[in-house]
C-alpha positions in Angstrom: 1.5 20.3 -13.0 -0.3 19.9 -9.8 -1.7 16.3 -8.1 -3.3 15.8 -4.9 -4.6 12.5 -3.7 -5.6 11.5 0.0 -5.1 8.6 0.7 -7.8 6.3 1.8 -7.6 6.6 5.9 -4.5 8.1 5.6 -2.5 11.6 4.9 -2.9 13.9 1.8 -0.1 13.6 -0.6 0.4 16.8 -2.7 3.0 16.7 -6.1 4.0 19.3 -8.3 6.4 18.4 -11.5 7.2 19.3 -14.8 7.7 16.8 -18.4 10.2 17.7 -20.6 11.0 15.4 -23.5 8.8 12.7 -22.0 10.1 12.6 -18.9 9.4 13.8 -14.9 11.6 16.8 -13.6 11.4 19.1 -11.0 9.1 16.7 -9.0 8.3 18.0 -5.7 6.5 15.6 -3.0 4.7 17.5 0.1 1.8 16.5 2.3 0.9 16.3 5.9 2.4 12.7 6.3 4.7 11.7 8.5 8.3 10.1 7.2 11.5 8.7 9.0 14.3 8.7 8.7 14.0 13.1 7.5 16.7 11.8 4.7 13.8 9.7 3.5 12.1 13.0 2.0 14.1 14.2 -0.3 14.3 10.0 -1.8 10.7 10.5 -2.7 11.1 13.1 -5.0 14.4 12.3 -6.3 13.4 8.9 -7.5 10.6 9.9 -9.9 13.4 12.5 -11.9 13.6 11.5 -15.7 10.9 8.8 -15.0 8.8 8.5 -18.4 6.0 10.1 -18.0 3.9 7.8 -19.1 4.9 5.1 -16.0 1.5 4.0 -14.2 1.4 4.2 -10.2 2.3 0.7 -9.8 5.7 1.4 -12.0 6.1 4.4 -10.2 5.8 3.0 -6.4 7.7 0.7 -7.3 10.9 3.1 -8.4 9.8 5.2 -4.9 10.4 1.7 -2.9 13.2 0.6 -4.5 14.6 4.1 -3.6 13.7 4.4 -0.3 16.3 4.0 2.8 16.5 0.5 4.3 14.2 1.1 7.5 12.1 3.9 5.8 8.9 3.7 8.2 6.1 5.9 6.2 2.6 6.8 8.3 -0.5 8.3 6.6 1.8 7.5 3.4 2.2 4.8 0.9 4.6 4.7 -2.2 1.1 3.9 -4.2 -0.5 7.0 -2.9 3.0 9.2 -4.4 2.4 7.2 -7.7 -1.8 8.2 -8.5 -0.4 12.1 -6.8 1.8 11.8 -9.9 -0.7 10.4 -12.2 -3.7 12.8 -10.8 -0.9 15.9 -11.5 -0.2 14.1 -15.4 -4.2 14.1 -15.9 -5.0 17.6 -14.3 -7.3 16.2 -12.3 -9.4 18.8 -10.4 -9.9 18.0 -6.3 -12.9 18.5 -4.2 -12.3 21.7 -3.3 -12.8 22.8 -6.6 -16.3 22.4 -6.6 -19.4 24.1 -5.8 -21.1 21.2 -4.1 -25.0 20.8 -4.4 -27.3 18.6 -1.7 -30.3 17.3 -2.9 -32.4 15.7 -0.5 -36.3 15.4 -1.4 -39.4 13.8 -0.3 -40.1 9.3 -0.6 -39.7 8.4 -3.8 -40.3 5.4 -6.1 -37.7 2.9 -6.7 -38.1 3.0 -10.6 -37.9 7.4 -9.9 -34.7 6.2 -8.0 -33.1 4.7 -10.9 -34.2 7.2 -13.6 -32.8 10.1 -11.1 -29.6 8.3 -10.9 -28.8 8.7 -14.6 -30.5 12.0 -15.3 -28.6 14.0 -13.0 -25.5 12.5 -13.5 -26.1 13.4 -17.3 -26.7 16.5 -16.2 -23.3 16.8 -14.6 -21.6 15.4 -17.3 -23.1 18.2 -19.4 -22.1 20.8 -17.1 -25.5 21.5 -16.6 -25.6 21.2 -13.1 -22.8 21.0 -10.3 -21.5 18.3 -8.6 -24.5 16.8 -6.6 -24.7 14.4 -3.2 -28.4 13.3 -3.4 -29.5 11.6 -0.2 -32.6 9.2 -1.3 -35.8 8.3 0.9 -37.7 5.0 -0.4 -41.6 5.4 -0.7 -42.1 1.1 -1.0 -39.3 -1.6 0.1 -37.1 -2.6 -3.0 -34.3 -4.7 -3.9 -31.7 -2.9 -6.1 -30.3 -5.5 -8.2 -27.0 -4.8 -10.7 -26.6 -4.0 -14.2 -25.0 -6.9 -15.1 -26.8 -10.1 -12.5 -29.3 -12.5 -13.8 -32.9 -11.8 -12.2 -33.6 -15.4 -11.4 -30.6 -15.8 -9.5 -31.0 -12.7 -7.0 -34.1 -12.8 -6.0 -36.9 -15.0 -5.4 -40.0 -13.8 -7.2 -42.4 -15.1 -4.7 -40.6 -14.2 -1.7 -40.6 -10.6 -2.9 -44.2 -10.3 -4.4 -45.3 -12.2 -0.8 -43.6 -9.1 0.9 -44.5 -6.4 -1.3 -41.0 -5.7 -2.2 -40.6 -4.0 -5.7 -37.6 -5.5 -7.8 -35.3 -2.7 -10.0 -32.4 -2.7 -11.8 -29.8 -0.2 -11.7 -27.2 1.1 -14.4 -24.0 0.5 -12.8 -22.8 -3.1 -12.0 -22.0 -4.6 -8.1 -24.5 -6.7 -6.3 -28.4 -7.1 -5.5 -29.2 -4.5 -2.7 -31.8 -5.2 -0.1 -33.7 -1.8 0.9 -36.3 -0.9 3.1 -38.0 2.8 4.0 -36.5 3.4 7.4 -33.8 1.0 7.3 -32.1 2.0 4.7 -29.3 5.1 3.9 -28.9 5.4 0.1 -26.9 8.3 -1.3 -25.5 9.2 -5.1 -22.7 10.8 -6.0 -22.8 12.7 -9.1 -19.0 13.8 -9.8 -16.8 15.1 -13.0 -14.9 12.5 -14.3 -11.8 15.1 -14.0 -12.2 14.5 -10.0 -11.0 10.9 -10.2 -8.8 11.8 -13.2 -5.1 9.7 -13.0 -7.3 6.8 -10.2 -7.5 2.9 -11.2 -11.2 2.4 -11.1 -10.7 0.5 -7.7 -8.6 3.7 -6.7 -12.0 5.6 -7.2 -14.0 3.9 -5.0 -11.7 4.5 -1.8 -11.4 7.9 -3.2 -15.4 8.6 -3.6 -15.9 6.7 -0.2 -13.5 8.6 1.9 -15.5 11.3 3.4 -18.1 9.0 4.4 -15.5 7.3 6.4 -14.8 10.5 7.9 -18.2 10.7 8.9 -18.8 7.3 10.1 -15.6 8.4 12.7 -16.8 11.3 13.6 -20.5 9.1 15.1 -17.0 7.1 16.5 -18.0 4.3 14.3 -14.2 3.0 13.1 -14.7 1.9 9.7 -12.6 1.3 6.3 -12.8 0.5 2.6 -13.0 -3.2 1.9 -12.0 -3.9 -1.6 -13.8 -4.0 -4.1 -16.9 -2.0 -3.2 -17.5 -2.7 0.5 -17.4 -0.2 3.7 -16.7 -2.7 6.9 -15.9 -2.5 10.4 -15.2 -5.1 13.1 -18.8 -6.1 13.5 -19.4 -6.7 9.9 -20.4 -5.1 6.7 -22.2 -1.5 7.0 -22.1 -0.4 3.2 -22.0 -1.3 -0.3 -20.9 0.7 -3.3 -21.0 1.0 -7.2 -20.3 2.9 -10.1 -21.0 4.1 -13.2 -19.1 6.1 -16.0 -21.3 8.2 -17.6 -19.8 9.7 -21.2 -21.5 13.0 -22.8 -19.9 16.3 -22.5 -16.9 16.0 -20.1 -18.2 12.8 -18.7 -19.1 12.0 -15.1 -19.2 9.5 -12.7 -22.2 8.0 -10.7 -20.8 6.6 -7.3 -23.9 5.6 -4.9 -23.8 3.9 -1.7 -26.6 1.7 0.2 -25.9 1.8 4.1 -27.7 -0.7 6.1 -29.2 1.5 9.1 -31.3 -1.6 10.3 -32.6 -5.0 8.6 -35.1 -7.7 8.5 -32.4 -10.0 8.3 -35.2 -13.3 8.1 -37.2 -11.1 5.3 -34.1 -10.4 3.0 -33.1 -14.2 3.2 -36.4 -14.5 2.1 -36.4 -12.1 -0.6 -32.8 -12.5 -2.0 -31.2 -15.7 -3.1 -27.9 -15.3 -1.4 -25.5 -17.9 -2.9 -22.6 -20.2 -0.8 -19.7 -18.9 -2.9 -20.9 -15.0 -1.9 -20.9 -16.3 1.9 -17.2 -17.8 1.8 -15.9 -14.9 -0.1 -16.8 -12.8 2.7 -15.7 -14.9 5.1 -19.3 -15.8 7.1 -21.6 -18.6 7.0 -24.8 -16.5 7.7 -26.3 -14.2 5.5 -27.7 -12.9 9.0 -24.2 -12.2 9.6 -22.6 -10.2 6.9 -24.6 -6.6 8.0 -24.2 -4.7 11.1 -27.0 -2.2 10.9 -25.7 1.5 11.9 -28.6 1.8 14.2 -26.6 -0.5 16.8 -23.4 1.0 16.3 -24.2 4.7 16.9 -27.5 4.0 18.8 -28.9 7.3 16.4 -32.1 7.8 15.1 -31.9 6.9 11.3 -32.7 11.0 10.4 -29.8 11.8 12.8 -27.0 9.6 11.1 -28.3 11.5 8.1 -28.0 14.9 9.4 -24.6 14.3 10.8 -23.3 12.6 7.5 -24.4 15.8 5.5 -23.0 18.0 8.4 -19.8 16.0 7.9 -19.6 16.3 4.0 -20.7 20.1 4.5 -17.6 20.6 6.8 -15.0 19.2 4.5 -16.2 20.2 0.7 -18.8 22.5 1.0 -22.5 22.3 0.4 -25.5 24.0 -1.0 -29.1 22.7 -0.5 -30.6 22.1 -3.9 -33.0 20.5 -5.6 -34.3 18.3 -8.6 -35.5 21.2 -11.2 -38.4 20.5 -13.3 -37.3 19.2 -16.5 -35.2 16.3 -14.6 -38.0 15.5 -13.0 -40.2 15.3 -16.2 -36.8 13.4 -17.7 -36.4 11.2 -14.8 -40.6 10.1 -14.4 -40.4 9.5 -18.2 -37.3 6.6 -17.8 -38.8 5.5 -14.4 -42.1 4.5 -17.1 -40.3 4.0 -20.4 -37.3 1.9 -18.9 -36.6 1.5 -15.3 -40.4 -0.1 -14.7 -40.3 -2.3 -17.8 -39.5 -6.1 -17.5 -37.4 -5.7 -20.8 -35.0 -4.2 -18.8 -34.9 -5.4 -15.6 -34.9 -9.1 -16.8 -32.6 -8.0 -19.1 -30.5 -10.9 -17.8 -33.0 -13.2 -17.2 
């Protein structure tokens, strides 16, 4: 069995092993880490021998650590990251590589269409009718995106959004209310095989899912990371927010899309979102004005270019095709954007 993992800002971990009888053997850890003291190597593959096989990452970091020489200094390398390897390997979780990546990257669009296109496609994928898909979104009005799961009343203010025109929708997957406007505003979707974030902790996936964009922030020389739960940060503040959805059918699928503040009407989406206290002090600011750096004054890019050179970036490092939304997901999609995605029963689903 075979498990890769890359670890989120840090060095790809690769593991190969065998079960017998319930139990690891003939586990070998490679990568492009870097290890000291060299005795340390040989520890990290030695201590996961006749492990059950059924041990989760935690348990198995913690047999790694407790093997490790006193002093072991690891970089680009954690015990955590050998544990999912191991896990990914168990699953037979596929990699990115494996993948014949599609771009889709279309005209404005509604926010309602937005939604509906979300879970169409990832159906799709989940179905094996299409391939693994990085959809770049252009807003035709100003929306907020609010979460599966929130209460309507207590993310937005109705009359500051009908007195700016902005449209409110609800989205499938869960995470918090997102404040979007044409221009301003980088959305994308990932539409993945669940077997590429086979053996990860659901927290593991979004690090996983968010890493190439991180590797494209770096490459605009913008130093960013993933900031549990669902956040991409740097030192000026908040850039990006993610969330997820699990998608069942066929050999299931994830959704993973990302909204990236390029610029912001900071005074307007005070206005239009009811941004509690407790949010505030969880992120450690006492401004909503405060928590989102806009990616237009970190890279000083036209919004288009930061585009271009995260689709470059992706390109580069999985592969890409240009696609395109085919007709019957389109038909599919514009039916849920009426039947569902533009109805008050479901967005004030939770009142």
């Amino acid at each position: 069995m075979h498990g890769e993992y890359k670890i989120p800002g840090g060095k790809l971990v690769v593991v190969d092993l065998e079960v017998e009888d319930g139990a690891l053997r003939h586990v070998r850890v490679a990568g492009d880490f870097f290890l000291e003291p060299d005795d340390a190597f040989l520890t990290l593959s030695q201590s996961l021998e006749g492990v059950p096989s059924d041990t989760d990452a935690a348990g198995l970091a913690a047999r790694i650590e407790a093997a490790l020489p006193e002093g072991t200094v690891m970089y680009g390398l954690t015990a955590e990251g050998v544990g999912v390897a191991v896990r990914r390997a168990l699953a037979h979780a596929t990699d990115w590589t494996d993948y014949d990546w599609q771009l889709i990257h279309e005209g404005p669009q509604s926010p309602a269409l937005h939604m509906a296109l979300d879970e169409v496609i990832t159906a799709e994928v989940a179905a094996g009718l299409r391939p693994p898909t990085l959809r770049v979104w252009e807003w035709a009005t100003p929306a907020v995106v609010i979460g599966s799961f929130q209460s309507l009343r207590n993310e937005v203010d109705a009359e500051g959004a009908r007195r700016h025109g902005v449209e409110v929708v609800r989205r499938i997957s869960g995470g918090g209310a997102m404040f979007c406007e044409p221009g301003n505003t980088i959305t994308y979707s990932l539409s993945v095989p669940e077997a590429l974030v086979q053996g990860l902790s659901f927290a593991d996936s979004y690090a996983y899912l968010d890493d190439w964009v991180l590797g494209a922030l770096d490459d605009m020389g913008i130093k960013a990371w993933y900031q549990p739960l669902n956040d991409i940060a740097t030192d000026a503040g908040k850039i990006a927010g993610a969330a997820q959805k699990r998608v069942t059918g066929g050999d299931g699928a994830v959704l993973h899309h990302v909204t990236m503040a390029y610029d912001i009407d900071a005074d307007k989406m005070v206005d239009v979102l009811r941004i509690g206290r407790e949010k505030l002090s969880d992120k450690g600011t006492r401004s909503a004005r405060k928590r989102v750096d806009p990616l237009r004054r970190q890279t000083g890019l036209p919004r288009e270019a930061v585009i271009e050179r995260m689709i470059d970036s992706f390109r580069t490092r999985h592969g890409l095709t240009a696609g395109q939304v085919t007709e019957d997901e389109l038909a599919t999609a514009q039916h849920l954007a009426r039947t569902k995605f533009s109805t008050p029963e479901w967005t004030a689903r939770v009142p």
